[in-house]
C-alpha positions in Angstrom: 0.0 0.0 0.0 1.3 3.0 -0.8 1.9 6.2 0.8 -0.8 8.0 -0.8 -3.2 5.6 -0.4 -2.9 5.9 3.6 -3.9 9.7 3.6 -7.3 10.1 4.4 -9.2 12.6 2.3 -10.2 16.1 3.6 -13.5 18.0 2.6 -12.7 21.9 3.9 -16.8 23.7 3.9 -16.8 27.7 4.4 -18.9 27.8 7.5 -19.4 29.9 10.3 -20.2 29.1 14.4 -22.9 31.9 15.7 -24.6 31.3 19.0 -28.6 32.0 18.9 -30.7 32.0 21.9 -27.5 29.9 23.9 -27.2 27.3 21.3 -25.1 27.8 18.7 -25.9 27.2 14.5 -23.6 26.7 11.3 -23.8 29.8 9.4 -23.2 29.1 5.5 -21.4 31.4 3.1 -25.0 32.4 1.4 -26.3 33.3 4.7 -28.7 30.4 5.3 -28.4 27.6 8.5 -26.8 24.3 8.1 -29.3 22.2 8.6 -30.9 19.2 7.0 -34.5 20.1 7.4 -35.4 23.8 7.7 -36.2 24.2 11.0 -37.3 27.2 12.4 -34.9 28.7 15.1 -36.0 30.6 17.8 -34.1 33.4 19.4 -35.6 33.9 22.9 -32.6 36.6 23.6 -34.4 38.6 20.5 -37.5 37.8 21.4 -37.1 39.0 25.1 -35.1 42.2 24.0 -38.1 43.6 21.2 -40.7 42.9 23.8 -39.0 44.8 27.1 -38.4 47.8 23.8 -42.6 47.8 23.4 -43.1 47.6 27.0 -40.8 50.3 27.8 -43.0 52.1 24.7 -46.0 51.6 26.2 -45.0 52.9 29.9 -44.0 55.8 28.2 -46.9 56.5 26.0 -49.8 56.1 29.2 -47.8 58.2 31.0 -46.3 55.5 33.8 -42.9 57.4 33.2 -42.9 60.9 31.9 -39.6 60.9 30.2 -36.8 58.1 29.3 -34.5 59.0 32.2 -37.5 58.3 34.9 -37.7 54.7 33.1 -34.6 54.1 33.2 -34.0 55.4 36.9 -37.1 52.9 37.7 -35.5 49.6 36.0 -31.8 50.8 37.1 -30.3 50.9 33.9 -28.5 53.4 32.0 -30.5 55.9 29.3 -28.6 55.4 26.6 -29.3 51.6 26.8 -33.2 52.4 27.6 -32.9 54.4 24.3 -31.0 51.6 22.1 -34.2 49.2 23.0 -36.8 51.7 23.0 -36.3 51.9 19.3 -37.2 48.1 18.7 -41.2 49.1 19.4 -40.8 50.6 15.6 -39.2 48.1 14.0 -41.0 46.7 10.9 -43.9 44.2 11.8 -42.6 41.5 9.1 -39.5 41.6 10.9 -40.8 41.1 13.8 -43.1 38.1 12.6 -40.0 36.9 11.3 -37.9 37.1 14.6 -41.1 35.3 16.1 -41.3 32.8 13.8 -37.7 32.0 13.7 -37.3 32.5 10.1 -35.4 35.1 10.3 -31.8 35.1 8.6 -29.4 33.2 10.3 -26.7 35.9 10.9 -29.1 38.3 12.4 -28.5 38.8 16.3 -29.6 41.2 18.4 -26.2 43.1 17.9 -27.6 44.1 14.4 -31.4 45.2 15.5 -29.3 47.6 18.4 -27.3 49.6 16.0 -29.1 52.7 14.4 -31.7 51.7 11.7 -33.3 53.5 9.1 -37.2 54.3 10.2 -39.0 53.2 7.0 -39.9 49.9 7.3 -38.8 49.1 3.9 -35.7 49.7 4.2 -35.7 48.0 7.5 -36.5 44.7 6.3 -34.0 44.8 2.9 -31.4 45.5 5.7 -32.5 42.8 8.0 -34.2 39.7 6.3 -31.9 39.7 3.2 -31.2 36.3 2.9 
């Protein structure tokens, strides 16, 4: 037997490790989840995050707080982060369903819906559910 023979063969697949809701998925090159069946993959730490943002929404618009500092003061947590998920209440409703539903794309994390998005919904959702 020679040499060659002995060498057993290699198969190297692009992939990526992301962790989702304390598990972690295989994130392929195009963006999709390696998985066999699609599955949908729910992120409770999104989930969790967008509905404190339309809580915190809704103690602000009856008038339980009168200003963002007062909310924040009440949950002991700093403004600026009060702010950050405050804006999740406008975020389009498809991708929120999606976010739901788990079908969102797989690299989306909550990193992505805390940066500064654009307002129309639209745009929103070319930005976030591309696949």
């Amino acid at each position: 037997m020679t040499q060659a023979a002995q060498m057993p063969e290699t198969t190297h697949i692009p992939m990526t490790f992301r962790p989702r809701g304390g598990k972690t998925v295989i994130v392929l090159p195009d963006g999709s989840r390696g998985v066999f069946r699609r599955e949908a993959t729910i992120d409770n730490t999104m989930i969790k995050v967008i509905a404190r943002g339309f809580r915190w929404q809704r103690l602000l618009y009856d008038g339980t707080y009168a200003t963002i500092e007062d909310l924040a003061a009440a949950e002991k947590i700093n403004p600026s982060y009060v702010s950050r998920i405050l804006r999740l209440a406008y975020l389009s409703p498809k991708v929120v369903q999606a976010i739901l539903d788990g079908s969102h794309p797989a690299w989306l994390t909550m990193k992505d819906l805390l940066r500064p998005l654009p307002s129309d919904w639209a745009e929103q959702e070319r930005l976030l559910l591309r696949a």
